[in-house]
mmCIF file as Biopython writes it, N, C-alpha, C and O atoms, coordinates in Angstrom:
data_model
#
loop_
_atom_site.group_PDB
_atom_site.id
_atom_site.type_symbol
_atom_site.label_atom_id
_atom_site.label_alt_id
_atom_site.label_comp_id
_atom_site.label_asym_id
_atom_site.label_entity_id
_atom_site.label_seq_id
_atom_site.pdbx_PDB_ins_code
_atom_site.Cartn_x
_atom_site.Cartn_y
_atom_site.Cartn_z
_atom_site.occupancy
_atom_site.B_iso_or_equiv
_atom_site.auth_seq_id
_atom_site.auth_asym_id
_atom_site.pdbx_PDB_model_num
ATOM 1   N N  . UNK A ? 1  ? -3.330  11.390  15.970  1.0 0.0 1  A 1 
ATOM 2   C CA . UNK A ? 1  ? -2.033  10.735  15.922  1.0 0.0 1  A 1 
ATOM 3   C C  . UNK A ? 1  ? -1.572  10.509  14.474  1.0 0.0 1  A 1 
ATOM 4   O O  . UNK A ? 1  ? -0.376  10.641  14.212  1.0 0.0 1  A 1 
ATOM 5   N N  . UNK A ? 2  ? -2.465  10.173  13.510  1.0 0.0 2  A 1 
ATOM 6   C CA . UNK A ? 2  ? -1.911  10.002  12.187  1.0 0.0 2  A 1 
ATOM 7   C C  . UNK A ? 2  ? -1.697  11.357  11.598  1.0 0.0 2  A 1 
ATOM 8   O O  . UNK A ? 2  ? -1.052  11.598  10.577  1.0 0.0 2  A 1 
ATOM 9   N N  . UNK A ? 3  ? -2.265  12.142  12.301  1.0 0.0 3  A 1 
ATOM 10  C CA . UNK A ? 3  ? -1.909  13.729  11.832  1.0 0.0 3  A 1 
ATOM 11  C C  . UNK A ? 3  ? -0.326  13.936  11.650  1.0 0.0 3  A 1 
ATOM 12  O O  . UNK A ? 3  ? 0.345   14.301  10.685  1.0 0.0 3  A 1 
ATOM 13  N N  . UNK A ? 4  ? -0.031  13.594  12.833  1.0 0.0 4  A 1 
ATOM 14  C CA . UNK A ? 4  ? 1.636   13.788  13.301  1.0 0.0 4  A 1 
ATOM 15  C C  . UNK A ? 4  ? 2.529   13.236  12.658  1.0 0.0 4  A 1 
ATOM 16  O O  . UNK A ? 4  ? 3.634   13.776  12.711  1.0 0.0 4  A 1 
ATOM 17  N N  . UNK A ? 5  ? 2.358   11.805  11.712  1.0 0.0 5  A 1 
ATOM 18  C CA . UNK A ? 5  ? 2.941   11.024  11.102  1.0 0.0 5  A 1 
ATOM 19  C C  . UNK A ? 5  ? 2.889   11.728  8.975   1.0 0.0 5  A 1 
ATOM 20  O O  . UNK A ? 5  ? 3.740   11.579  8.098   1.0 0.0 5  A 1 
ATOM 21  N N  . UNK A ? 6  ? 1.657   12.362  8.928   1.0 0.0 6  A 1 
ATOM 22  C CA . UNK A ? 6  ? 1.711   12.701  7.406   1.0 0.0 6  A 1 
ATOM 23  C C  . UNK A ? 6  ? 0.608   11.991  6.835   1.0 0.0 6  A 1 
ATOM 24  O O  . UNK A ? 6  ? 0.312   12.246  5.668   1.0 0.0 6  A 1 
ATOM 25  N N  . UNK A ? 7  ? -0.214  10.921  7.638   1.0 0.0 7  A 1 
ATOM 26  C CA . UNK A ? 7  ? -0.944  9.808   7.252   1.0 0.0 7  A 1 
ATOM 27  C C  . UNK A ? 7  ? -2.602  10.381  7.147   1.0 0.0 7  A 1 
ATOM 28  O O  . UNK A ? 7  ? -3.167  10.864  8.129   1.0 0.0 7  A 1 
ATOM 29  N N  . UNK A ? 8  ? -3.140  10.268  6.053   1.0 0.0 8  A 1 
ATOM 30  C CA . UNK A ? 8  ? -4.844  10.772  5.771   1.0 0.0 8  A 1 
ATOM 31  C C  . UNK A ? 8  ? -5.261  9.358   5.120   1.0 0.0 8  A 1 
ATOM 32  O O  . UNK A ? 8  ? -4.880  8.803   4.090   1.0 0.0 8  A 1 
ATOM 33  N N  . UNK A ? 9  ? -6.379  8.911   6.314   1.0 0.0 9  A 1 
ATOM 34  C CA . UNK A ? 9  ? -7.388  7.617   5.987   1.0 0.0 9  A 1 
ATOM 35  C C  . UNK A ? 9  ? -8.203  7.467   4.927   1.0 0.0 9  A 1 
ATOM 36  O O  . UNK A ? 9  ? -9.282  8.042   4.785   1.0 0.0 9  A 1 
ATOM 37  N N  . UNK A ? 10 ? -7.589  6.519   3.995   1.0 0.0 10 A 1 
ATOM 38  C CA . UNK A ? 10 ? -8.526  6.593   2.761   1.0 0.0 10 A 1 
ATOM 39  C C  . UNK A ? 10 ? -9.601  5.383   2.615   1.0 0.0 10 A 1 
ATOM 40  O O  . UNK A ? 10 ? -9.179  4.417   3.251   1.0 0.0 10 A 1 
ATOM 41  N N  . UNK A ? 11 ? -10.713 5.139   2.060   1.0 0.0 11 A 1 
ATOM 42  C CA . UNK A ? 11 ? -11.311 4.412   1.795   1.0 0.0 11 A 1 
ATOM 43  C C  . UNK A ? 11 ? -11.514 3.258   1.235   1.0 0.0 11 A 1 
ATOM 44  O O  . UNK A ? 11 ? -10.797 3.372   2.229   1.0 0.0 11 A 1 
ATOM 45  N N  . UNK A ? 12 ? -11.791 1.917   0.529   1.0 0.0 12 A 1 
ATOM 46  C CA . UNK A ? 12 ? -11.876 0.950   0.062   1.0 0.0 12 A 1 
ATOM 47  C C  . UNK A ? 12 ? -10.718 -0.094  0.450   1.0 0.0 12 A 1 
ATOM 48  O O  . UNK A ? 12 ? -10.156 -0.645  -0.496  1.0 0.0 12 A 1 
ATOM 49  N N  . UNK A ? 13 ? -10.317 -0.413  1.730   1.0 0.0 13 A 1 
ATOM 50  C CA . UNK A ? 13 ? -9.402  -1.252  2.139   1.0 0.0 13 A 1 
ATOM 51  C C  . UNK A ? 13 ? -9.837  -2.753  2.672   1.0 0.0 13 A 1 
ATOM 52  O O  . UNK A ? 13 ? -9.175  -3.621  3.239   1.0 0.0 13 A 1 
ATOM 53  N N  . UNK A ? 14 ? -11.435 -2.698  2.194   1.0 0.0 14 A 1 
ATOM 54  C CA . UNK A ? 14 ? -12.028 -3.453  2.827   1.0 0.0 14 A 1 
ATOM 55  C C  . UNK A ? 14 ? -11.617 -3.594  4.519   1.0 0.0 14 A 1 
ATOM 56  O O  . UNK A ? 14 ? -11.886 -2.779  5.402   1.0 0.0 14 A 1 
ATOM 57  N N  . UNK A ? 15 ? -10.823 -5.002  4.665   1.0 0.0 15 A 1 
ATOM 58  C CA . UNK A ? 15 ? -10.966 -5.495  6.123   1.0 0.0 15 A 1 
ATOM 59  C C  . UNK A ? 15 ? -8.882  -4.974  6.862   1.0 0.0 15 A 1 
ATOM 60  O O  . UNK A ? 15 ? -8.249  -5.295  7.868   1.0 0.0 15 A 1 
ATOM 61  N N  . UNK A ? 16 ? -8.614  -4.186  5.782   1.0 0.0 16 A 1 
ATOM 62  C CA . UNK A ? 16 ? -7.231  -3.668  5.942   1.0 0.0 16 A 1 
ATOM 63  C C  . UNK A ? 16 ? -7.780  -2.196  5.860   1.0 0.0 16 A 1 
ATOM 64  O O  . UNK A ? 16 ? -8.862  -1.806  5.423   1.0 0.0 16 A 1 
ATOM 65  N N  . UNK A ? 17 ? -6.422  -1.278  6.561   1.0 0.0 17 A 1 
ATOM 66  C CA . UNK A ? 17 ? -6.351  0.466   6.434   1.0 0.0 17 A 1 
ATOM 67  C C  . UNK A ? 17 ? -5.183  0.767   5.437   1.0 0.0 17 A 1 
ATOM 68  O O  . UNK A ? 17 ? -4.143  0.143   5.224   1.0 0.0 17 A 1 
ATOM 69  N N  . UNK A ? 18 ? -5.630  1.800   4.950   1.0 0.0 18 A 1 
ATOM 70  C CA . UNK A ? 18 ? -5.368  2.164   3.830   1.0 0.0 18 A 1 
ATOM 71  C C  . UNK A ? 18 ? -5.042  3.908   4.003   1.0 0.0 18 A 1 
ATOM 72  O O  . UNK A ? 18 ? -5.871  4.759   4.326   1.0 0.0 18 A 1 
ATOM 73  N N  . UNK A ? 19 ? -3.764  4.101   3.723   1.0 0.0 19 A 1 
ATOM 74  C CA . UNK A ? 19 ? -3.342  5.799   4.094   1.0 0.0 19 A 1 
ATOM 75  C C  . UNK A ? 19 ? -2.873  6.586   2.899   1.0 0.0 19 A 1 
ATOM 76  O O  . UNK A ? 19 ? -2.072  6.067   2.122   1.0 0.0 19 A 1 
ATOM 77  N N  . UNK A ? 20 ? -3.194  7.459   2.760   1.0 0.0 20 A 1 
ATOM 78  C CA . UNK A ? 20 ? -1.957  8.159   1.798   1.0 0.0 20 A 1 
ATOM 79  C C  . UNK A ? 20 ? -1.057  8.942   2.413   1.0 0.0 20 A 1 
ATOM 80  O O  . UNK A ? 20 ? -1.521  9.777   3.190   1.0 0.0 20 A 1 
ATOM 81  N N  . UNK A ? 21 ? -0.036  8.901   2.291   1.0 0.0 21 A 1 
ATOM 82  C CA . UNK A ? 21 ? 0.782   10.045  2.794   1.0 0.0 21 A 1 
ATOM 83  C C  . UNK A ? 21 ? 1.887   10.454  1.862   1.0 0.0 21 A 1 
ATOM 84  O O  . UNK A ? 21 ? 2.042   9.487   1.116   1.0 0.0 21 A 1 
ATOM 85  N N  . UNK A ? 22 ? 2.660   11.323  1.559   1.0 0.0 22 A 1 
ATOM 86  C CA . UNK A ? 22 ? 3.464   12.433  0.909   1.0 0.0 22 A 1 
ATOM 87  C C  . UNK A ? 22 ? 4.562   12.068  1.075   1.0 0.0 22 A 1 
ATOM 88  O O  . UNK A ? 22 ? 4.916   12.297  2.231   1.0 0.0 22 A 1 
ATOM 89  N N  . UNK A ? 23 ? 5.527   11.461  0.310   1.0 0.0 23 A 1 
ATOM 90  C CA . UNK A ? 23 ? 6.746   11.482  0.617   1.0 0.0 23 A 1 
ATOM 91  C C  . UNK A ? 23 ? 7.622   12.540  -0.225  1.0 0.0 23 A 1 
ATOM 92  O O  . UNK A ? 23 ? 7.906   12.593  -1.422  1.0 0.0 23 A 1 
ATOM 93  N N  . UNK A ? 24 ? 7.893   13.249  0.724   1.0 0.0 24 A 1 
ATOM 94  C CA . UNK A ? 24 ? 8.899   14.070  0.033   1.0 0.0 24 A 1 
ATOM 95  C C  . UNK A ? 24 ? 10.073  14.175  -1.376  1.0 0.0 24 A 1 
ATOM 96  O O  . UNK A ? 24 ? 10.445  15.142  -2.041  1.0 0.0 24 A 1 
ATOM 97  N N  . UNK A ? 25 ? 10.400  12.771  -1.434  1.0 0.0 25 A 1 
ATOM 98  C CA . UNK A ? 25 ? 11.189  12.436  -2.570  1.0 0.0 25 A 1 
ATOM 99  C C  . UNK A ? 25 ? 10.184  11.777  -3.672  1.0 0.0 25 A 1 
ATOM 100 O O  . UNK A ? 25 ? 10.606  11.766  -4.828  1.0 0.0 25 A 1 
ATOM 101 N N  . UNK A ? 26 ? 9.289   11.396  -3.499  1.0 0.0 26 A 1 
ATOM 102 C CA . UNK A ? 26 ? 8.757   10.517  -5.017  1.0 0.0 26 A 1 
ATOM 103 C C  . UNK A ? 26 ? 7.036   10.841  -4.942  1.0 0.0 26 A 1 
ATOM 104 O O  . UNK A ? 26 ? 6.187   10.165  -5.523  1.0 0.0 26 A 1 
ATOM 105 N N  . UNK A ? 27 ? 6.758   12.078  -4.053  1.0 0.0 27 A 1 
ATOM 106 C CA . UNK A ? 27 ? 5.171   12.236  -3.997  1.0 0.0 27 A 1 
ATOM 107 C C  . UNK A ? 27 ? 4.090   11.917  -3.158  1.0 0.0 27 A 1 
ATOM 108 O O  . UNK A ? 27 ? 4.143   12.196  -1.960  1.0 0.0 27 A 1 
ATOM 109 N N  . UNK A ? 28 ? 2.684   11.117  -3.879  1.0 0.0 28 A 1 
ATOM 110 C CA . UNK A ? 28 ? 2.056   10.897  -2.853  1.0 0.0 28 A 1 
ATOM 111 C C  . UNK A ? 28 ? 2.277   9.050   -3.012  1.0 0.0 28 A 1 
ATOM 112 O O  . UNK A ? 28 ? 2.599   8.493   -4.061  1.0 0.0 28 A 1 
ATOM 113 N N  . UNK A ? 29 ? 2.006   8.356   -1.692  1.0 0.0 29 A 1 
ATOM 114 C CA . UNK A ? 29 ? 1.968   7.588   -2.020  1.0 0.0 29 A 1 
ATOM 115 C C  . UNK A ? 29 ? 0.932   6.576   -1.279  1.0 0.0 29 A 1 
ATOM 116 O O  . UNK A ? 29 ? 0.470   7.414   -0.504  1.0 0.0 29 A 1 
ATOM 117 N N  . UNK A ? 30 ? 0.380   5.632   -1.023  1.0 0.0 30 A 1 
ATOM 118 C CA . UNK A ? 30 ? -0.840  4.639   -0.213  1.0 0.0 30 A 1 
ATOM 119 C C  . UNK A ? 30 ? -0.059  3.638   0.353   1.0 0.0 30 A 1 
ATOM 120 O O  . UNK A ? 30 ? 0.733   2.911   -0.246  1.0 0.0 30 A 1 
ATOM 121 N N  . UNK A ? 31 ? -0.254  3.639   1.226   1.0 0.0 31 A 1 
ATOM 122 C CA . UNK A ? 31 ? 0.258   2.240   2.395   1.0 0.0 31 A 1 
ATOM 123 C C  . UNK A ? 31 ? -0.981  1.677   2.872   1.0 0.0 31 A 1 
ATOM 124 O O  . UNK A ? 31 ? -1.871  2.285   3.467   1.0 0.0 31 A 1 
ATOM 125 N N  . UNK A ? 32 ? -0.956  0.537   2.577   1.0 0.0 32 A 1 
ATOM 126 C CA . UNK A ? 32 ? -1.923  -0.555  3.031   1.0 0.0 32 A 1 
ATOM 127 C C  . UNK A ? 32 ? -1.190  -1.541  4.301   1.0 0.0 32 A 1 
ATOM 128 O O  . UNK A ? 32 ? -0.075  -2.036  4.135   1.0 0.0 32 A 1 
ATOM 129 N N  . UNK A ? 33 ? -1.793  -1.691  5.260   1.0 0.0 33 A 1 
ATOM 130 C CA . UNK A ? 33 ? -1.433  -2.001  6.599   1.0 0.0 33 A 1 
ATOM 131 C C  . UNK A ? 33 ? -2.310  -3.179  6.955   1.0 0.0 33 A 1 
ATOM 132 O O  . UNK A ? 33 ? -3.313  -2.895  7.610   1.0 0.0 33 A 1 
ATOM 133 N N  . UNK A ? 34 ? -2.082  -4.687  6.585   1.0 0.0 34 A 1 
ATOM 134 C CA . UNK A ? 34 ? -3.235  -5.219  6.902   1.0 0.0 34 A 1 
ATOM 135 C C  . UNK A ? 34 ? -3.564  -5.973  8.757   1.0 0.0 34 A 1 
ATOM 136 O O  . UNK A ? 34 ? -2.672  -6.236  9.563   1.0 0.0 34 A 1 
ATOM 137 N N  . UNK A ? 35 ? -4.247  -6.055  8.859   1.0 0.0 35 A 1 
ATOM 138 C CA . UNK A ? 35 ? -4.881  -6.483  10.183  1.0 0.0 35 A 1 
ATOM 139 C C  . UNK A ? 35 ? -4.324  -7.826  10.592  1.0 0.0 35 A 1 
ATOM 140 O O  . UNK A ? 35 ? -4.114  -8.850  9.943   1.0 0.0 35 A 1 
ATOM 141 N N  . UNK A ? 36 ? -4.150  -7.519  11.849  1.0 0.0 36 A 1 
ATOM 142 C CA . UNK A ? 36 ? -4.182  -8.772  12.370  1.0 0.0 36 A 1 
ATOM 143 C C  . UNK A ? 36 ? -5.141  -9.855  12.174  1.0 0.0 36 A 1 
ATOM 144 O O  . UNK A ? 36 ? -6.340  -9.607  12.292  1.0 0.0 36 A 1 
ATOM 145 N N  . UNK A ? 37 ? -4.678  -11.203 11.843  1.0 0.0 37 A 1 
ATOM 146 C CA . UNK A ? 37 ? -5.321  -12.251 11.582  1.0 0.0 37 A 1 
ATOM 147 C C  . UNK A ? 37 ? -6.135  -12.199 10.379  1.0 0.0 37 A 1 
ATOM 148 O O  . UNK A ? 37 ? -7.230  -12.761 10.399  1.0 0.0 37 A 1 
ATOM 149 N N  . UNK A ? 38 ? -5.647  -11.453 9.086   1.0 0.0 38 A 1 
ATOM 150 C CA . UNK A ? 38 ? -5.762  -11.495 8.385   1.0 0.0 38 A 1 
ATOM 151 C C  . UNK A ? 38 ? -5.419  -12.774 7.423   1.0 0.0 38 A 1 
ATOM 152 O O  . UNK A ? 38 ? -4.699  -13.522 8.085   1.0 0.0 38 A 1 
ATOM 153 N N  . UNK A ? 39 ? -5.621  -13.250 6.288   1.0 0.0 39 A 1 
ATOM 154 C CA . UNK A ? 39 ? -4.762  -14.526 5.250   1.0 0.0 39 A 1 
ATOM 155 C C  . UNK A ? 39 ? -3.745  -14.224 5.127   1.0 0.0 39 A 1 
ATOM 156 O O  . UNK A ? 39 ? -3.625  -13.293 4.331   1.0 0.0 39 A 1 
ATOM 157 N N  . UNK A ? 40 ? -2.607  -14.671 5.673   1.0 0.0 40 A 1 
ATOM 158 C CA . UNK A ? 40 ? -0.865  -14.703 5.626   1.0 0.0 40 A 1 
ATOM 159 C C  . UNK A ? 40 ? -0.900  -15.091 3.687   1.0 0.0 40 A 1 
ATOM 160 O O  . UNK A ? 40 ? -0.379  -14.420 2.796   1.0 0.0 40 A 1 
ATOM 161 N N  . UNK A ? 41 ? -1.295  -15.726 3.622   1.0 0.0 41 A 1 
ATOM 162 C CA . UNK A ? 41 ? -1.136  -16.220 1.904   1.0 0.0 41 A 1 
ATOM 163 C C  . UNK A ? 41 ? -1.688  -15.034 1.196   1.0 0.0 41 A 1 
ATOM 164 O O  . UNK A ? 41 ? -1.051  -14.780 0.173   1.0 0.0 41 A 1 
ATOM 165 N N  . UNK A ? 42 ? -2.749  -14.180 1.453   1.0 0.0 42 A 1 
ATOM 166 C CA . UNK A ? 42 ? -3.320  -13.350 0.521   1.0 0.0 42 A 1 
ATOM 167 C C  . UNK A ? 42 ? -2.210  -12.202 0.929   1.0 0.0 42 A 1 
ATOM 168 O O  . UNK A ? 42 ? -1.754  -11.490 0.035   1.0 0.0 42 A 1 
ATOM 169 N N  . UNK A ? 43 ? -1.900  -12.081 1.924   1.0 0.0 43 A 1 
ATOM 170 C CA . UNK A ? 43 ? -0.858  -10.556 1.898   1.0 0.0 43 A 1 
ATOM 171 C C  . UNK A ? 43 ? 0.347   -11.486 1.077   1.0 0.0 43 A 1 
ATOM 172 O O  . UNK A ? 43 ? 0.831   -10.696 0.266   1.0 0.0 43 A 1 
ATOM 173 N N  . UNK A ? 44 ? 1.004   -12.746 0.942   1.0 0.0 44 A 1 
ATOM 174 C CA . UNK A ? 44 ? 2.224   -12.842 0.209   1.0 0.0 44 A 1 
ATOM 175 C C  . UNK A ? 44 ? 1.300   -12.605 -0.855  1.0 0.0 44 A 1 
ATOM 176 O O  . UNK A ? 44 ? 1.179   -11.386 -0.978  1.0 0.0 44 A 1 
ATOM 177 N N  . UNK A ? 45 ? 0.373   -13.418 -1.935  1.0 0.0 45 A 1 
ATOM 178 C CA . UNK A ? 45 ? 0.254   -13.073 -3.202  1.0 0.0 45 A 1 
ATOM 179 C C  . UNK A ? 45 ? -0.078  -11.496 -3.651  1.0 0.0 45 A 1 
ATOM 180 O O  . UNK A ? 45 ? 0.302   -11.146 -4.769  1.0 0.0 45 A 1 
ATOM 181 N N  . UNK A ? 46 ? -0.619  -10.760 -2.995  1.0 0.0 46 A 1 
ATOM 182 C CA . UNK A ? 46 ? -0.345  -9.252  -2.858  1.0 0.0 46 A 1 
ATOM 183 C C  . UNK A ? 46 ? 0.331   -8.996  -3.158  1.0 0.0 46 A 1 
ATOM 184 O O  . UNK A ? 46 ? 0.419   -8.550  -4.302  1.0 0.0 46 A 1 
ATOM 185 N N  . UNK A ? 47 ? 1.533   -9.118  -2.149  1.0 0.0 47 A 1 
ATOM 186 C CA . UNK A ? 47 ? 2.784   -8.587  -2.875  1.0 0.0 47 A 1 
ATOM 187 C C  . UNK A ? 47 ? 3.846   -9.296  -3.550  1.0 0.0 47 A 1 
ATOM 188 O O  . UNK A ? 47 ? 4.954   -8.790  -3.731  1.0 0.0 47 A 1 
ATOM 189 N N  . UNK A ? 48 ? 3.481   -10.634 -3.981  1.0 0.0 48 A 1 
ATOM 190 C CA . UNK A ? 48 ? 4.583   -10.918 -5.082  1.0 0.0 48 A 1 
ATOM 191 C C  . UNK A ? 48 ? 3.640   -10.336 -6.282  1.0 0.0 48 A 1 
ATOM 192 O O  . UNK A ? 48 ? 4.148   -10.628 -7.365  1.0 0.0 48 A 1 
ATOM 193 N N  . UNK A ? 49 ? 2.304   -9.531  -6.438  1.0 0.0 49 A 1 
ATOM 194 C CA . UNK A ? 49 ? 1.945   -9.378  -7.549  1.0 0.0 49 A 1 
ATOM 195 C C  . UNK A ? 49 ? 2.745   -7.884  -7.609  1.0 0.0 49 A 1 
ATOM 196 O O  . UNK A ? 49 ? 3.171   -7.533  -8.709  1.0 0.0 49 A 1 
ATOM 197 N N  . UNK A ? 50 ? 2.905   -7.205  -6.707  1.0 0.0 50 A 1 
ATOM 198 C CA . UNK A ? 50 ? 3.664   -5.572  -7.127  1.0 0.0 50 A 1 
ATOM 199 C C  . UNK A ? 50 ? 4.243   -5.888  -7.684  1.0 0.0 50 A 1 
ATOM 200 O O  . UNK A ? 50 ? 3.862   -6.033  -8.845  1.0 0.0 50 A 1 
ATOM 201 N N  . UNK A ? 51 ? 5.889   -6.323  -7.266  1.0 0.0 51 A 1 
ATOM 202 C CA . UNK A ? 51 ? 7.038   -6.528  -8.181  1.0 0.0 51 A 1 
ATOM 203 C C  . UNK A ? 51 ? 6.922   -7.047  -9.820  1.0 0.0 51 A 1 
ATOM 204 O O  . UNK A ? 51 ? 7.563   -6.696  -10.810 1.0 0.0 51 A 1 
ATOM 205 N N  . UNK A ? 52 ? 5.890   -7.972  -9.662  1.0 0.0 52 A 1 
ATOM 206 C CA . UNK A ? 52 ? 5.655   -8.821  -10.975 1.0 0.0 52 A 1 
ATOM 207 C C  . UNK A ? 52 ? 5.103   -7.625  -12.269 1.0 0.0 52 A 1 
ATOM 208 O O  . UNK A ? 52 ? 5.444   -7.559  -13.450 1.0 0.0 52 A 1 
ATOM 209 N N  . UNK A ? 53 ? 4.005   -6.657  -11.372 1.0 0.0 53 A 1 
ATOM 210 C CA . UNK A ? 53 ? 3.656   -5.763  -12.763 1.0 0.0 53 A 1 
ATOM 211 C C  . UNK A ? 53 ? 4.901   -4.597  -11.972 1.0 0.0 53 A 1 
ATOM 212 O O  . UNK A ? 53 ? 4.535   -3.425  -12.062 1.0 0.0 53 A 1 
ATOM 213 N N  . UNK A ? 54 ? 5.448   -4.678  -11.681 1.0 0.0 54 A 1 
ATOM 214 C CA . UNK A ? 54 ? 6.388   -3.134  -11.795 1.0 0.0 54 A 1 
ATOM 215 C C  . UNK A ? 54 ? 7.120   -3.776  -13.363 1.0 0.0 54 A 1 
ATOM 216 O O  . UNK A ? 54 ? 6.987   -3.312  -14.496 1.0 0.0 54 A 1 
ATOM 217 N N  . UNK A ? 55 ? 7.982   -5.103  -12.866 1.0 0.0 55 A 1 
ATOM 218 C CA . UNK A ? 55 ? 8.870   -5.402  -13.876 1.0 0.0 55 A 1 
ATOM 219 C C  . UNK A ? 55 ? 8.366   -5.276  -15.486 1.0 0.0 55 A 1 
ATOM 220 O O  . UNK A ? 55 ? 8.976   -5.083  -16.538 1.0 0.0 55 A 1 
ATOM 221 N N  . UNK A ? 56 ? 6.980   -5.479  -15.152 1.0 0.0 56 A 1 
ATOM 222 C CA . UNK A ? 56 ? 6.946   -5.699  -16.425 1.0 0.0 56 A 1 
ATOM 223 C C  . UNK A ? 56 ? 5.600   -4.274  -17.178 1.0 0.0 56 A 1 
ATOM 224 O O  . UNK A ? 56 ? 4.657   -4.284  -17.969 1.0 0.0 56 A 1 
ATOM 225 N N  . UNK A ? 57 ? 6.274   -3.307  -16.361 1.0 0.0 57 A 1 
ATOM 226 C CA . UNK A ? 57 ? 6.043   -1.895  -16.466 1.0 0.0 57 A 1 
ATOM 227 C C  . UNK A ? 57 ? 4.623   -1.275  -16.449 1.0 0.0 57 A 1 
ATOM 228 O O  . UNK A ? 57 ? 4.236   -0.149  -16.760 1.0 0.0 57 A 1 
ATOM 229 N N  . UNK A ? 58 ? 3.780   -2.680  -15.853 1.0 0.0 58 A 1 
ATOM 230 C CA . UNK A ? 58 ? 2.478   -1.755  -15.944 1.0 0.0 58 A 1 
ATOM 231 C C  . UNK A ? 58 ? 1.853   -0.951  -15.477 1.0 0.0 58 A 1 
ATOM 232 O O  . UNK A ? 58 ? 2.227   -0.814  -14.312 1.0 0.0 58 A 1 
ATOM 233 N N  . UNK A ? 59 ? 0.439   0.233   -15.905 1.0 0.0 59 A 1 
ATOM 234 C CA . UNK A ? 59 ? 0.814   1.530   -15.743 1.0 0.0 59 A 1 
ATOM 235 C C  . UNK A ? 59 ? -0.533  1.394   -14.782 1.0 0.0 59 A 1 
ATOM 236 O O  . UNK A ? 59 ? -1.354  0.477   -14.826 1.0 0.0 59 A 1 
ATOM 237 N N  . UNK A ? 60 ? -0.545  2.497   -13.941 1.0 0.0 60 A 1 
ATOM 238 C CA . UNK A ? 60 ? -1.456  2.596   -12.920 1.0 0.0 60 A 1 
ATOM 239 C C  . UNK A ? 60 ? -1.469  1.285   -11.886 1.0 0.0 60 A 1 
ATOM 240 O O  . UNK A ? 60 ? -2.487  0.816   -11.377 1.0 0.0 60 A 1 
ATOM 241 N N  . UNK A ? 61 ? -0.698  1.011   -11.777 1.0 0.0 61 A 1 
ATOM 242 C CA . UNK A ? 61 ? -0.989  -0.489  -10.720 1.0 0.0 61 A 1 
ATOM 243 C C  . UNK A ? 61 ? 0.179   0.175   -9.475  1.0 0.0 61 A 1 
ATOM 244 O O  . UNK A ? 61 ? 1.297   0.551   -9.828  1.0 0.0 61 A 1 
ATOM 245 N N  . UNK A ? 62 ? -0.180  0.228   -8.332  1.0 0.0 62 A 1 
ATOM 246 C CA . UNK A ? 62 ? 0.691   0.187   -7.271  1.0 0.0 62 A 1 
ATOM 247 C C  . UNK A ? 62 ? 2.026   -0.681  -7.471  1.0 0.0 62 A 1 
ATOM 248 O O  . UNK A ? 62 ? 2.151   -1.880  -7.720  1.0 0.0 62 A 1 
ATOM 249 N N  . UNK A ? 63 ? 2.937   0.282   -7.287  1.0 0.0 63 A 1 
ATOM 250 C CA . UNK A ? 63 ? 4.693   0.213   -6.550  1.0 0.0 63 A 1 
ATOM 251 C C  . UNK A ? 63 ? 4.934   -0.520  -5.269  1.0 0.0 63 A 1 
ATOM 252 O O  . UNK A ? 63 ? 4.219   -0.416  -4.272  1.0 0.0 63 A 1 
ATOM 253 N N  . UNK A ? 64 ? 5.934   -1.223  -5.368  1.0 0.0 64 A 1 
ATOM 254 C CA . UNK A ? 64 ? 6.122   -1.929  -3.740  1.0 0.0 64 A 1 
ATOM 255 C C  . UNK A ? 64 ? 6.921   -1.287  -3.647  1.0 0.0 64 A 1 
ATOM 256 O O  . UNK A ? 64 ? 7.839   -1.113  -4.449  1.0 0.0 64 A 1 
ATOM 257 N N  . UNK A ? 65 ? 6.638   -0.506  -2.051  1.0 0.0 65 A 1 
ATOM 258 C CA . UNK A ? 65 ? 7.946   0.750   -1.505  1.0 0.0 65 A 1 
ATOM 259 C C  . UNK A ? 65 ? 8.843   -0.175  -0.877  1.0 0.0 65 A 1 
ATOM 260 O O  . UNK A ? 65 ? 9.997   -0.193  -1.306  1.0 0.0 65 A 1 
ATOM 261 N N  . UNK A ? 66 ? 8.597   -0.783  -0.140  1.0 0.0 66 A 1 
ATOM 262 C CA . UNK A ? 66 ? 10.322  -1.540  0.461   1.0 0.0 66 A 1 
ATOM 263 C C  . UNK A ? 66 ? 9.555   -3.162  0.407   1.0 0.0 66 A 1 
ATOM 264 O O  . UNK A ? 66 ? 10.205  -4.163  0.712   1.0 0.0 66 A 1 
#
């Protein structure tokens, strides 16, 4: 089924899945999908940390796609 979608299972997501898949316009890219009943607080500080190093341009650190 993840075949059909573009999605190849990558490793080190600990207790979350972790994909890469290809987007046609900007490359490859990793989606992290976390689990149910996971820390609601650790997925927000997650991602208020993307935006925080995009802005402030740092290099090799994951992009927040939407």
């Amino acid at each position: 089924m993840l075949d059909r979608h573009g999605l190849r299972p990558l490793t080190g997501g600990f207790q979350n899945h972790v994909y890469a898949w290809d987007d046609p316009e900007h490359g490859p890219i990793c989606l992290k999908l976390y689990i149910k009943g996971n820390h609601r607080r650790r997925v927000e500080h997650e991602w208020a940390a993307l935006p925080l190093f995009a802005e402030h341009e740092v290099s090799d650190v994951a992009r927040p796609l939407w």
